[in-house]
Structures are given as structure tokens and as C-alpha cells.
N, C-alpha and C positions, 0 to 999 in steps of 0.2 A: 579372374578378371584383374586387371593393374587397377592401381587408382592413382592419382596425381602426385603423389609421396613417393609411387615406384621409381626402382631406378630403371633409367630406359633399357640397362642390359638384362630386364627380365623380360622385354619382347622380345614380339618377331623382327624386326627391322636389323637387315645384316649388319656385321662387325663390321666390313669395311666402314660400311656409312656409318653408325654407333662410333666410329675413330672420328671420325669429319664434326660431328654432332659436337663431340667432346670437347671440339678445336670454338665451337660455339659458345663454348659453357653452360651448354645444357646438357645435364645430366640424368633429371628427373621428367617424367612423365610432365608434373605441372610444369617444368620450365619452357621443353619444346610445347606445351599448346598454348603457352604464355610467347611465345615468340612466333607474334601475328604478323601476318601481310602487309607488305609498307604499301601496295597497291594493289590494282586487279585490273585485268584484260579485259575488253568484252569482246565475243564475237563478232567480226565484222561491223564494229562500232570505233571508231577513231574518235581518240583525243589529242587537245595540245598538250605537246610537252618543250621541256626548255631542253635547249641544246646541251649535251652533255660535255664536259669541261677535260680536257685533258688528264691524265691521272685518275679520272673517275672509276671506278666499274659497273659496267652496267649491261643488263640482259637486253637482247635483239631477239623480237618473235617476228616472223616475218618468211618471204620465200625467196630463192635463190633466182636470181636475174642471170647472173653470167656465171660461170668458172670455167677458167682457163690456168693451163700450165704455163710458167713465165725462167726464161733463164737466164739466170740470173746474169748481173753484168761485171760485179768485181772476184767472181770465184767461181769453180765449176758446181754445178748442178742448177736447179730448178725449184720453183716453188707455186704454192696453187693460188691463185687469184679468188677469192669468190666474194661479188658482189652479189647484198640481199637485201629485197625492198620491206617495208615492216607497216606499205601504203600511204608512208609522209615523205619518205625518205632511206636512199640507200646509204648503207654501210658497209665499206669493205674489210674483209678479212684475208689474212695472209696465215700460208702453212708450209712449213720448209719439210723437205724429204718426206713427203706427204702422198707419193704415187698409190699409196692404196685409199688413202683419203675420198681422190676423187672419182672413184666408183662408186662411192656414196652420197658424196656433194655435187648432185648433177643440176642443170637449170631445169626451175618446176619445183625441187622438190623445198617442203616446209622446213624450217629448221629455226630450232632457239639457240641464240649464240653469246655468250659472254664473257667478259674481257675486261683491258683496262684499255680507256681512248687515249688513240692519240690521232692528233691532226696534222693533214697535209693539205696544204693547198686547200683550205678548206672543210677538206672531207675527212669525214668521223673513219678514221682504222682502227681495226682490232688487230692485235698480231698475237699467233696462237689462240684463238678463242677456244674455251670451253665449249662445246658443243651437243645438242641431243638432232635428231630426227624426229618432228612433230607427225599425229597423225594428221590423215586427208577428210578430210570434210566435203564433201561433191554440193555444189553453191557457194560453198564460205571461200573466198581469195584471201581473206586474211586475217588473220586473231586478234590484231591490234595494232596499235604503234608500240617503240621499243620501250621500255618499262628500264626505266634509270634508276639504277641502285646507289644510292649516295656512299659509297666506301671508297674511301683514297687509298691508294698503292702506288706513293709518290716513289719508293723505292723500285720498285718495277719498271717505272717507265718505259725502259728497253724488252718488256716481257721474257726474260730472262733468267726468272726465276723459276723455271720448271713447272709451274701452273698452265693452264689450257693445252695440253700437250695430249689429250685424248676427247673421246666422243661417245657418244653411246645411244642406242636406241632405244624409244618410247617399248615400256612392257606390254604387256595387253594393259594391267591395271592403267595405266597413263596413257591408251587408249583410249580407254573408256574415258577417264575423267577429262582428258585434254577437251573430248567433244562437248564439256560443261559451256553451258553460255556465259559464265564469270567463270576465270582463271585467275588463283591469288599469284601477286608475284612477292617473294619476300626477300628479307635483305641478303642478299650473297656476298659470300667472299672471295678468293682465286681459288680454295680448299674445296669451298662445298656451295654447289649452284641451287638456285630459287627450286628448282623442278625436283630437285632429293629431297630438299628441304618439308615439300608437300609431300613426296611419298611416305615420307616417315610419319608425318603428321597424319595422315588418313590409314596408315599400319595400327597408329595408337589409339587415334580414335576409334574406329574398331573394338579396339580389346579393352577398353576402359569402362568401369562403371561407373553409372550414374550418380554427381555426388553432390552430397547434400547443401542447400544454397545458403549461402550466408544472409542475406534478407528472407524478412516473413511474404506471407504473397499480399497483407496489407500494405509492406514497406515498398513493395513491386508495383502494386495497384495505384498506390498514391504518388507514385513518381512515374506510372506506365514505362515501366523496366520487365523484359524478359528473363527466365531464369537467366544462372550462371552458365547452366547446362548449354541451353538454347543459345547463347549468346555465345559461346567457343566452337559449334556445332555451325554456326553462322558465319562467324567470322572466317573461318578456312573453306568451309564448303558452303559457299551465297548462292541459293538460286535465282533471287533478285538482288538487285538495287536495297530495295525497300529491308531487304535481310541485313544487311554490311550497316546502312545507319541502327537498324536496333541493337548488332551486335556492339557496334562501337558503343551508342548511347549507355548501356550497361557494363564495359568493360570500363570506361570513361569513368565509372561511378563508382565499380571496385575500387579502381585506383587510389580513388579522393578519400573514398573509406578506409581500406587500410594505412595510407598516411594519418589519417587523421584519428583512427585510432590507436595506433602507436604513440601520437603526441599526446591524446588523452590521457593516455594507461599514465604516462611520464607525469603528466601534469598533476595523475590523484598519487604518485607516489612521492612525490616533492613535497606533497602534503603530508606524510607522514614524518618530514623528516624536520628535526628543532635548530633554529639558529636565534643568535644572540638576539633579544626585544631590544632595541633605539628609539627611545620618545626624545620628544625636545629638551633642552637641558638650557634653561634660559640665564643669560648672563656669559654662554659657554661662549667657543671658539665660532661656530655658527655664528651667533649673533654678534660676536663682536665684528666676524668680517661683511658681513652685511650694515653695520653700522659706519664702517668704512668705503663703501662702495660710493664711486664718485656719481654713479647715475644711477637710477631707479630699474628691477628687473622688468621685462616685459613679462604682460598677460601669462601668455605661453610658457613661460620661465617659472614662472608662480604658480601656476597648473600644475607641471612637471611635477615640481620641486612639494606640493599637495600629495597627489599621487604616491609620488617617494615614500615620502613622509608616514604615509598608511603601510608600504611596506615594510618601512623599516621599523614601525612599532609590533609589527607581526611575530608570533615565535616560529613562523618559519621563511624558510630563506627566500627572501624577494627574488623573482629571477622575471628582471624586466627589459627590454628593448625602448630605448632611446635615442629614437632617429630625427632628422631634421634638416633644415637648410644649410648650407656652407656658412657659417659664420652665425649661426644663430644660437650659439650662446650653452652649447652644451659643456664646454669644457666647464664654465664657473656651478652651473646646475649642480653636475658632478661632484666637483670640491665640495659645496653648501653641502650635499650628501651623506661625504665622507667626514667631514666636519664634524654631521652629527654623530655618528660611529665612533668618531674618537675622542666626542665630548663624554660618550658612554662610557668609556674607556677599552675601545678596541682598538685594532688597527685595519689599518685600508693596505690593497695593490691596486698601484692601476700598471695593466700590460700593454705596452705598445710592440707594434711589430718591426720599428727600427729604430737605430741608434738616435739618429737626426729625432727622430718624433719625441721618444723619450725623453732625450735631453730636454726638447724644447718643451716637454708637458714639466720637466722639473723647472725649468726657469720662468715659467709662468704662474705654477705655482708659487716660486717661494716670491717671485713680483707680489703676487697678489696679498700671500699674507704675509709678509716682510717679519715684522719682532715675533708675531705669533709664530713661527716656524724656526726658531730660532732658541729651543728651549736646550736649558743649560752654557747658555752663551751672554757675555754682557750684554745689557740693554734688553734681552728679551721680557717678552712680555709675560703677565702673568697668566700660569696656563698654559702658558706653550711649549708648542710639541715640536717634532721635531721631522723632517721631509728626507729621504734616500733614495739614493738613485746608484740603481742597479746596472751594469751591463756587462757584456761578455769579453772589451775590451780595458775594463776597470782595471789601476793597478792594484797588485797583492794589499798592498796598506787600508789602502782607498777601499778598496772589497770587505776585508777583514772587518775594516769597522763598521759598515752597513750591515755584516752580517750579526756584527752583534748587537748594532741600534735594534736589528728585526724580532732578533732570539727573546733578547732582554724585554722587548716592549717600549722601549727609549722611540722609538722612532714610528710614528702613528702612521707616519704615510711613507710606502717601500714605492719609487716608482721604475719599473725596468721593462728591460728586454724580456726574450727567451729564456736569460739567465734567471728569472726568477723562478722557473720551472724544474730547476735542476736538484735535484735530491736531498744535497745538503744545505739550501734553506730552509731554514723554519722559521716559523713565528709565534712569539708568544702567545698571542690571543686575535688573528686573523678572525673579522669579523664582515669585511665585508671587500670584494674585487671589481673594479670596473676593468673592462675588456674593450679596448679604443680597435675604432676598424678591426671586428673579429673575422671578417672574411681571412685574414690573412695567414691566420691561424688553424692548422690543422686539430680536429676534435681531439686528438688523445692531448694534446699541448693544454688545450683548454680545461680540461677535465683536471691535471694537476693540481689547477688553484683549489678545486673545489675538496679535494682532499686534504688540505691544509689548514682546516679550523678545527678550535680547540675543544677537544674531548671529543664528544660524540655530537658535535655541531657541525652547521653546515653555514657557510659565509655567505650572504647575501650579495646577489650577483649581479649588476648592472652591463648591459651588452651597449655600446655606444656603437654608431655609424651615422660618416656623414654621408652616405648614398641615401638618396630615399629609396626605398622599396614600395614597390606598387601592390598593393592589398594581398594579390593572389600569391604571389611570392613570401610573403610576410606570412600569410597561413601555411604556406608550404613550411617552407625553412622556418621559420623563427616561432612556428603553430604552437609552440610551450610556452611561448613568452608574453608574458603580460606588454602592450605597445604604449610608448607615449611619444608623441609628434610633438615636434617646433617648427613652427613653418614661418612664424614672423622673426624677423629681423630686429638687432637692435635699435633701439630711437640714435639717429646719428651716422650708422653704416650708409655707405657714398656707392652710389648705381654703380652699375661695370658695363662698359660699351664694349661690346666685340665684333671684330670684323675679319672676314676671310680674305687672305691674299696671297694672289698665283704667285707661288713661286718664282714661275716661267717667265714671270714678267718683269722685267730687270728694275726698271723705272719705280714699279712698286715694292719690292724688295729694299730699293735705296730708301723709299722714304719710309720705312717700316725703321731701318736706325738712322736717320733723322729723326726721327718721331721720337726717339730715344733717348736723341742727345738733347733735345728739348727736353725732356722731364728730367734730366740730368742737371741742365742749365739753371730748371727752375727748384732745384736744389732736393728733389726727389731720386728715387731708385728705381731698376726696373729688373723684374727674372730673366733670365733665356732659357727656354727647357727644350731637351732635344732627346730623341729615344735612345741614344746606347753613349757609353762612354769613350770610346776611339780607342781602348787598347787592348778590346778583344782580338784573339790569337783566329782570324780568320784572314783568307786569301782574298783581301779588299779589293787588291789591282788587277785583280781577272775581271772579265769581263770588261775595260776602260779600253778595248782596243777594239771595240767593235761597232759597228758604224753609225754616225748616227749624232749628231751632236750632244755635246755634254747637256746631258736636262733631258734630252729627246726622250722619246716614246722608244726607242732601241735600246735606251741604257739598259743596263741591269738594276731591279730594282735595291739593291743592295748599295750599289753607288748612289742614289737618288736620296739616301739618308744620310742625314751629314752629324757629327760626333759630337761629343759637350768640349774633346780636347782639339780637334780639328777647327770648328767655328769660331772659339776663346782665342786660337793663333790667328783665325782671317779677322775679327773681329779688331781684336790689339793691334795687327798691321794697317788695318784699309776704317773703316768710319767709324770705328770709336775707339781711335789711337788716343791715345793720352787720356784714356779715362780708366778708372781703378776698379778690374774686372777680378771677378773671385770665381772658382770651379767650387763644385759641388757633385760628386758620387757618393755611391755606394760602397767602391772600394777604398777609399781615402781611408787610412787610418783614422780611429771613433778620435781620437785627440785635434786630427789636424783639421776632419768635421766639425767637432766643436767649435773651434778659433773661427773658421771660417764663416761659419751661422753667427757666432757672438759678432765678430767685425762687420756684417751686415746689419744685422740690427741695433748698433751704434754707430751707422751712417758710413764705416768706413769702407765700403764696395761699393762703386755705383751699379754696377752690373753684374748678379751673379749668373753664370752659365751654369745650368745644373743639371742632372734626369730625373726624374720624380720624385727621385727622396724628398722632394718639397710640394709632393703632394697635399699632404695632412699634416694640419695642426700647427707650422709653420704663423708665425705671428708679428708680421712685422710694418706699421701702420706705416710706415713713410714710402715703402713699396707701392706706385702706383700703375704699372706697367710689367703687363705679363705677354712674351712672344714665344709661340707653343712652334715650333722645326716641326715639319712632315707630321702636323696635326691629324693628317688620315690614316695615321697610326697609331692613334689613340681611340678610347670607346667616349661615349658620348658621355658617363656620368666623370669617367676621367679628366673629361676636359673643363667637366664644371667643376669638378675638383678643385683642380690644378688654380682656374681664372679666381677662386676664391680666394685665393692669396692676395687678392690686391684689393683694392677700396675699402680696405680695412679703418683707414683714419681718417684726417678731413678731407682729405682732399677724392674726388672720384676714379673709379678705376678703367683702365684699356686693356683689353685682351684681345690681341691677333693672333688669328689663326692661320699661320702659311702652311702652307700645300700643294703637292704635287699632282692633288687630284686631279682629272679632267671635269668639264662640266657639269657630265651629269654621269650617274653613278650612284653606289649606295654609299660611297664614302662623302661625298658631296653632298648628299642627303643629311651626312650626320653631321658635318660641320654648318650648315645653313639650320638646322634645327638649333643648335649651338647658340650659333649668331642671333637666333629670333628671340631666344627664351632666356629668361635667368629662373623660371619655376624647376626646380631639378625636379620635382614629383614626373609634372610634364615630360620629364625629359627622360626621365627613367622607364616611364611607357615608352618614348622612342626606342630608347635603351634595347627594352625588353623586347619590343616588334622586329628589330633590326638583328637581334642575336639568337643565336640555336638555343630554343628552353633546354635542348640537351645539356647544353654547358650548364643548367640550374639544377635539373634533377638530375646531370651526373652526380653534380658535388654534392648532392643528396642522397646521393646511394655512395658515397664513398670511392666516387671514380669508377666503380663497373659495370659493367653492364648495364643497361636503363633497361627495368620493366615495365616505365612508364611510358608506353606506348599512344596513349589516346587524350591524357589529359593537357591541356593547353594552359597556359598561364596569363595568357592574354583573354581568354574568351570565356573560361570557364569558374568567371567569381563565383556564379550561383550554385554550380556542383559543388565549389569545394565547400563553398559558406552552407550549404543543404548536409554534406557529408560530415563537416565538424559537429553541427548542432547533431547527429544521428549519433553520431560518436560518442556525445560527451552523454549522451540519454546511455547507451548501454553502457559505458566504462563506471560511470557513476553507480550505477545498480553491481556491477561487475566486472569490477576492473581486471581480475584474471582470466576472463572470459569463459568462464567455465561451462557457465549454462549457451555457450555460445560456441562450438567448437568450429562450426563451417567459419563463423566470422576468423576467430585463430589460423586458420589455415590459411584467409583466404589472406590475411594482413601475410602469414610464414611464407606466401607462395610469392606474394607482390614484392615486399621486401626481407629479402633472406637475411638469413641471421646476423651476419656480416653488416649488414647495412639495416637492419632494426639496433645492433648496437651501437652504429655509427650515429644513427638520427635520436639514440636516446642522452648521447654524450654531446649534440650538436646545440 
């Protein structure tokens, strides 16, 4: 008998298909029954479905209304017409030199067909569709409507790639089962269709043994969960309705479990590991820059900065999550933090993910502690340390000597790029790393710092983001991490009004810079941010000759985006001539970035045009006006991002949002949630309702393949919050899982090794 460890080429299921399977990335026994049905048919039951999108691929159950032969009109021969209704709606398919085809494709008879859409006039076509011959059922007219496989094959378009180019007929075995009152349909690709997919699947099940469950039958009882068994048995082969929710309801719950004991096992072995103790050190650099501060910290700030404080008196390494509002005060938390660390006599990194950021975490830095950051320099204070800034475009001089403030211990706080990850830093006694926006950072990146403290220590690790995360997320991804929230704002911070406006609409457009030269006038600044920088190496002028007025609903949507160097030229020439415009990328040389961010924030730009390099961390109070280009190109916490830039000092802030959206729509949707809300929490639920959880537990699995199939991040707080507490009961007693061997499996079956290393380095 197999068992879920098998590799699939110890079954029966032919090599052809075992090649197709492969192309899947399933190899093992567990993986193909781990790759459940994204739907299910039911006999002569209709349901809605949403109209399938161009480029899609998607399966048609259904039977053949017409086929005819058609000849063609710009070359010789013929090709087969076959329209097939699926009882909502027909679909037609096309098949070139196909004369023996249509001996088989006759009107009447059943057929499952799939493909990638494309529309005409309209109507759903498949060209070469993948095809089987369904059986006949005497009363059933129809299995279902068509069963939409969500896979893009934008490259195909033309169906041209050698896919649906054959057919094949129902076995006896597929006989039989077709005549199931539920038929699963599961993801297909052009390589390998939904209906192999089950054959293979009911081959294995078959020949597999029974195996043992990872929950006891109280842990079953007290949650009314199904074995594992029952529940994979269920899920491909449903004889009801009432089967598919218990299988989900229990596969749902795997899921949650072995994530969550993965993050467990991590969290008691972080406990074994020693890093440097940081108590208070009164009189130190801490309290003198708090002695200094012109305003009082908020509640929230004081909580944090509590919290911290117990971690970083710990002998081992704090590894905490620090999330909060735009502007609410985490960068100085931070410092106060590292402060203490190198009152102890350690040293701090903090990692940013670009040049722009970094700089500007050093120039806020050394603002804030001005003589204290200035040791071995006149006038410095006494005590003081000394601040580095690292990055990849430093010169050799300039480098050389940070590397040796770092080595030596001279320099308590390294601040940089990626460069600080590179081999030949070291640090004398690295004690503790903050990680600013660590979304942006790939886990092996991350993982460097942590090997860089001294002896057989480990640095205490602070993860900062200004997105909020929504609870289930936060257990998901960050499920290691001790959390602390800032959600109040400082005493002082000026509201931010935003508004959405049509592009389209000329009138409003003009007075978006008007509006501009106003805050200009009245002695303020304002950003422009636009999605790309105008001198990427594409073929812009294609498509501008096609009908339809500039702006229209014909453009290309490629034209409909306008550049940070394109608008800075219409800008300069037409309504805000004569005023003192600054660009801001990505690609600008790290020097000529700097100059341009320092001349802004000494007033001397009124209007920087930028791309999101001025996302984060960016600090410039007299900016009171932010105008976001093709807004509906941006996500929804980007754009609270982004507006956080502004009402930073006294005066209140404006953020417009132009757009090419039409009025209603999901992009429309996220800009009016925008406009209603400054709560990012709030908003990050949008966030998260509006975008594929895929994109969350992809980059939780390291980009491959999701076997997170059922758990949802929006619905499922109380699975995951039930699965952690279960988690942390058995890792605590046994963290290697020994006495536990179904639960090991079922975490090695859910997330493979590959991505249990990925989520233990995350």
C-alpha cells in the first residue's frame, strides 16, 4: 500500500500523466491529495457563475448544440465550428484540420472542454480546446454550468502554443464516476485537464493506506471535525453537499495547525538562544534625548517603549513586531530603544530597503540627537556615540570609514541598505537590529543580520511596518513575533483631507494645480507621485494611433499612465511654470537623490515630482499637498502610505487622488474607501478583502505553490486563533514533535521543507 510520503511513480497511474502531474509539482502521494478541487458540478443543478475573462482557462461541461464545417476565408482549407451549451450559456470552439474530429463532435453529444477565452463580439471562444467525451445519463440534460479555472495564459492568447490540440474518451472508470451526483473540478492548466487530474486522484486513493490522524478524537470531538482520512476521502469523492463542508471544515484546520506549529516549534527555539541583557542605564544617552524632546511622548509610545524595555532586559533575543499608524511615532520609539543598547555598550542596525529611506532614517537621526551622535567630534557631548550610514552607492573613503566605525565599535548605530548584509561587514558587538518595511526584504536578506552578533549571541530584533496588518495576517506571517501597536497619533499631527478626481475631466484636473499653486503661494510645498519614471525602454507610441480620443476608453491602457519625467516637462511648461520643480526616482544616482530630498526639505523645491521612493519615512513638515497620477494603480495601504507624507507639521494636509477609473468598479471601490478613511487598520481590511490571500500565503510559502487551499484571512480569526493556542499546548510539552508523528507529517505535508525553512527564517 502507498502512503502519503510515496512517490507517485510507485503507483498505478500512467507515465504519460505521472509527466503532466510532475509539471504540477506534485510528486508525492500527499501532494496530489493535497491538491483539492477549486469547485464541483452538480448534476442537473445550475449555478451562477461570473463571466470568464479573456486569457482565462477554464473548463466547459456541457453538450454540443451545432457543429459545422467552415472554410475558411483567407487560405485554403476548413475548420470545425462547435457550439456547446453548459445550460446558462453557449461557448464556441474552433478546430483547424480537424476532419476526423467531427465524427466525434456531433450535435447531442456531451463533452467537457478546455481552453483559454477569448471574446468575440461578445461570445466566450475557445480555440483548440482540450477536450474529453462525457458519459450519457438518460434524464440528466446537463452536469452543470462551466466550471472557471482561474489560470492566466496571457502568453497564449493566440492558442498557439501547441496545447488543446487532442481529445480523448471517458474510460469505463470515468464512466462510472462522471455518473457521481458531485463532480470535483480542480485547477487545470493547458498541460493537464481537471478530469486526469481526478483520475489520478481516485488511482491513489485506492492504493493508499489508512493514516494516522494528527488530532486525538477529543481534539475532533471538541471542535466536531472529521478524521484527516475522512476528510480527503470527502473532499474528491462528495456524495453530498453536507460531505465538501466537513471536508473543508477539517482541511481548513490542518492548515491553521501546521502553520501554527511551525511558528511554535520557532518561538521555543528562540528561547533557547542568549542575547545581550539591556536594562536602563540612567543618566545615559536614553534619557538625555528624552530630556530633550520638545513634546511629551503619547500613551501608546510609552506602552511600546514598556514592552521593549522588558524585552530588552531579557537574555534572550527580543523578536518583536512594531506596527502602527502613518506617522505615529515609531521611528523615535525605535531610537529611545537602540539608545538603550548602546547605553549598554552595544551596537544597533537599522535596515532600510532604499537609498531615499535610509538616508532619510540617518538625517533624522542625527536631527534628533544632534552633539550626542557626534562622538569624537568638537562640541560633542559627553557619551556620545557616533551614527553610519551605509549604502551601495557610498564612495570607497566614505565606506571604508563606516566599516571601520562598525568593526571597531566607534559607531553605535550602522544605518543602511542591502549593503549592510554583505559579508565583509562586521561588527564589533551587534546587539540589537531594527528592520524598517521588512515586507521588502527577501527572508535569506533578513536572516544575515541575525548572524552577526557577537560570540555565540543573538541580536535582538525589532521588525517595524507602517502597514497595519489585520490580526489574521499578523498570526499568519508574523505568528513568531511578540506585536505592539500604535494607533494614536502625535498631540499636534494636522488631519489629511482626500479627494478623488476624474482625470477625464479637464476642469478638474486644472484646478488640482491651482490648488497647488495656492499652497505654493502660501509659502508651503507639495509631492506629485506618478507610477513609473518615463525612461523605461518600452514601445510607448504603439497603440496612440488607435481610435478613440486621447483619455478615451480605446486608449491603451499603457498611454493612460503618464511618467514622473513626462508630467515635470507638462508641469514646467503649462500651470506651474515658474515654480521650482524637483524629480525624484529610483534610478537617479544615491548622490543626486540625496541633494534633491536635502533641497526639499530646506524649502528649496516647491514641487517634487516623484514615484514612490517617497513612500516611507520621508519627513518633511512644511509639505502640505500630496497628488497621487493613476491612483488606481496603486493598493489601498499604498495610498495611505504615500498621503502620510503630508500634515506632518502645523499646517493640515490634502491628498488627491486622480484617476482614470470609471465610476464604479473595484478600483473605484478602493479609492472612495481611501477618501472616507484615515484608520489604515480599517483600511487594511479593505486591503485584504479586495486582494488574492494568495498573494499573502504565496509569500508565505516562498512564492510556490500554495497548499493553503481553504484557510481564509479574512474569515477565519477563530481557526487560526483555536489552532495557535493547540499549537503552543503541544510544542511546549514537545517541541520536536516526537510523541507526535501524524502532527510532523501533517505540518511536512502542508508546508514542505522549502517553505517550513522559509517561514522559520521569516
Amino acid at each position: 500500500m502507498l502512503t502519503t510520503a510515496s512517490p507517485l511513480s510507485e503507483s498505478s497511474i500512467d507515465p504519460a500523466l505521472l509527466t503532466k502531474l510532475h509539471g504540477l509539482e506534485l510528486t508525492t502521494v500527499g501532494e496530489l491529495l493535497r491538491y483539492v478541487p477549486r469547485r464541483y458540478l452538480r448534476r442537473g443543478h445550475l449555478t451562477e457563475s461570473e463571466r470568464p475573462e479573456p486569457g482565462e482557462w477554464i473548463t466547459v461541461v456541457g453538450r454540443i448544440q451545432k457543429a459545422q464545417m467552415i472554410q475558411m476565408k483567407r487560405r485554403y482549407g476548413q475548420f470545425l465550428k462547435v457550439v456547446v451549451n453548459d445550460g446558462r450559456a453557449n461557448y464556441e470552439a474552433s478546430f483547424f484540420n480537424a476532419r476526423w474530429i467531427q465524427k466525434v463532435l456531433k450535435p447531442g453529444t456531451r463533452v467537457a472542454m478546455a481552453g483559454t477565452v477569448k471574446l468575440f463580439q461578445n461570445q466566450v471562444q475557445l480555440s483548440h480546446p482540450d477536450w474529453m467525451v462525457m458519459p450519457e445519463d438518460d434524464g440528466i440534460d446537463v452536469v452543470g454550468n462551466a466550471a472557471l479555472i482561474g489560470e492566466m495564459y496571457a502568453d497564449d492568447a493566440d492558442g498557439d502554443s501547441g496545447a488543446g490540440k487532442h481529445g480523448s474518451t471517458a474510460s469505463a472508470d470515468d464512466v462510472a464516476n462522471f455518473s457521481r451526483d458531485i463532480i470535483p473540478m480542480y485547477p487545470a492548466t493547458k498541460d493537464v485537464q481537471t478530469w486526469e487530474v481526478w483520475r489520478a486522484v481516485r488511482q491513489v486513493l485506492a492504493d493508499t493506506a489508512p493514516a494516522a490522524d494528527a488530532l486525538t478524537e477529543r481534539q475532533r470531538t471538541e471542535r466536531g471535525l472529521i478524521t484527516g482520512d475522512e476528510a480527503i476521502h470527502r473532499v474528491h469523492l462528495p456524495e453530498t453537499l453536507d460531505d465538501i463542508e466537513a471536508a473543508r471544515a477539517r482541511l481548513k484546520f490542518d492548515e491553521a495547525l501546521a502553520v501554527q506549529t511551525e511558528l511554535a516549534r520557532r518561538r521555543f527555539s528562540a528561547v533557547a538562544e542568549y542575547a545581550q541583557s539591556c536594562r536602563h542605564v540612567p543618566g545615559g544617552l536614553e534619557d538625555q534625548l528624552l530630556a530633550r524632546l520638545p513634546f511629551q511622548l503619547t500613551d501608546g509610545q510609552k506602552d511600546v517603549l514598556l514592552e521593549i524595555g522588558e524585552d530588552l532586559a531579557d537574555e534572550h533575543p527580543m523578536s518583536r513586531l512594531l506596527q502602527g499608524e502613518v506617522g505615529s511615532g515609531k521611528t523615535l520609539v525605535s531610537l529611545l530603544a537602540m539608545l538603550r543598547v548602546v547605553d549598554n555598550g552595544h551596537q544597533c542596525a537599522i535596515l532600510a530597503p532604499t537609498e531615499v529611506l535610509a538616508a532619510q532614517h540617518y538625517r533624522t537621526v542625527m536631527t534628533m540627537l544632534g552633539d550626542l551622535a557626534r562622538a569624537g567630534e568638537l562640541g560633542a557631548a559627553d557619551g556620545a556615540t557616533r551614527v553610519g550610514l551605509l549604502t551601495g552607492s557610498l564612495g570607497t573613503a566614505a565606506k571604508r570609514q563606516v566599516l571601520l566605525d562598525a568593526v571597531t565599535g566607534d559607531a553605535g548605530i550602522v544605518i543602511g541598505t542591502h549593503a549592510l548584509l554583505e559579508e565583509h561587514v562586521e561588527f564589533f558587538d551587534l546587539g540589537m537590529v531594527v528592520v524598517d518595511e521588512q515586507h521588502r526584504f527577501g527572508v535569506e536578506q533578513r536572516d544575515v543580520l541575525r548572524g552577526k552578533g557577537r560570540d555565540d549571541t543573538r541580536p535582538h530584533f525589532l521588525v517595524m511596518t507602517a502597514t497595519p496588518i489585520p490580526r489574521t495576517v499578523a498570526m499568519i506571517t508574523f505568528g513568531d513575533l511578540d506585536t505592539s501597536v500604535m494607533t494614536e497619533l502625535p498631540r499636534g499631527r494636522q488631519p489629511i483631507t482626500t479627494s478623488v478626481v476624474p482625470m477625464r475631466k479637464a476642469t478638474w484636473v486644472d484646478r488640482v494645480w491651482a490648488r497647488a499653486n495656492e499652497e505654493i503661494d502660501a509659502g508651503r510645498q507639495a509631492y506629485v507621485v506618478c507610477t513609473k519614471i518615463g525612461d523605461e525602454q518600452t514601445n510607448a507610441k504603439k497603440g496612440k494611433a488607435k481610435k478613440g480620443k486621447k483619455g478615451g476608453p480605446q486608449q491603451d491602457a499603457e498611454d493612460e499612465t503618464i511618467s514622473v519625467l513626462e508630467l515635470a516637462e507638462q508641469l514646467a511648461a503649462g500651470p506651474l511654470a515658474g515654480r521650482r520643480l524637483g524629480i525624484l526616482h529610483g534610478r537617479l544616482p544615491a548622490d543626486e537623490k540625496n541633494d534633491v530630498m536635502d533641497a526639499f526639505t530646506r524649502g528649496e523645491i516647491d514641487i517634487l515630482v516623484a514615484t514612490t521612493v517617497i513612500e516611507v519615512g520621508v519627513d518633511v513638515p512644511n509639505a502640505t499637498m500630496m497628488v497621487i497620477v493613476n491612483a488606481e494603480r496603486f493598493g489601498v495601504s499604498q495610498l495611505h502610505q504615500l498621503r502620510g507624507r503630508v500634515g506632518r507639521g502645523q499646517h493640515a494636509g490634502l491628498c488627491l487622488l486622480m484617476t482614470m477609473a470609471g465610476d464604479m468598479g473595484q478600483s473605484m471601490e478602493r479609492l472612495r474607501a481611501v477618501e472616507a478613511s484615515t484608520d489604515g487598520f480599517e483600511l487594511a481590511r479593505v486591503d485584504l478583502a479586495q486582494r488574492r490571500e494568495g498573494d499573502i500565503l504565496g509569500s508565505l510559502q516562498s512564492g510556490g505553490k500554495s497548499s493553503l487551499s481553504f484557510l481564509s484571512l479574512l474569515d477565519d480569526v477563530e481557526v487560526i486563533a483555536d489552532a495557535r493556542d493547540l499549537a503552543e499546548q503541544i510544542v511546549l510539552d514537545d517541541p520536536e514533535l516526537v510523541a507526535h508523528p501524524a502532527l510532523a507529517d501533517l505540518v511536512h505535508s502542508i508546508l514542505l521543507p522549502s517553505r517550513a525553512e522559509y517561514l522559520d527564517k521569516s
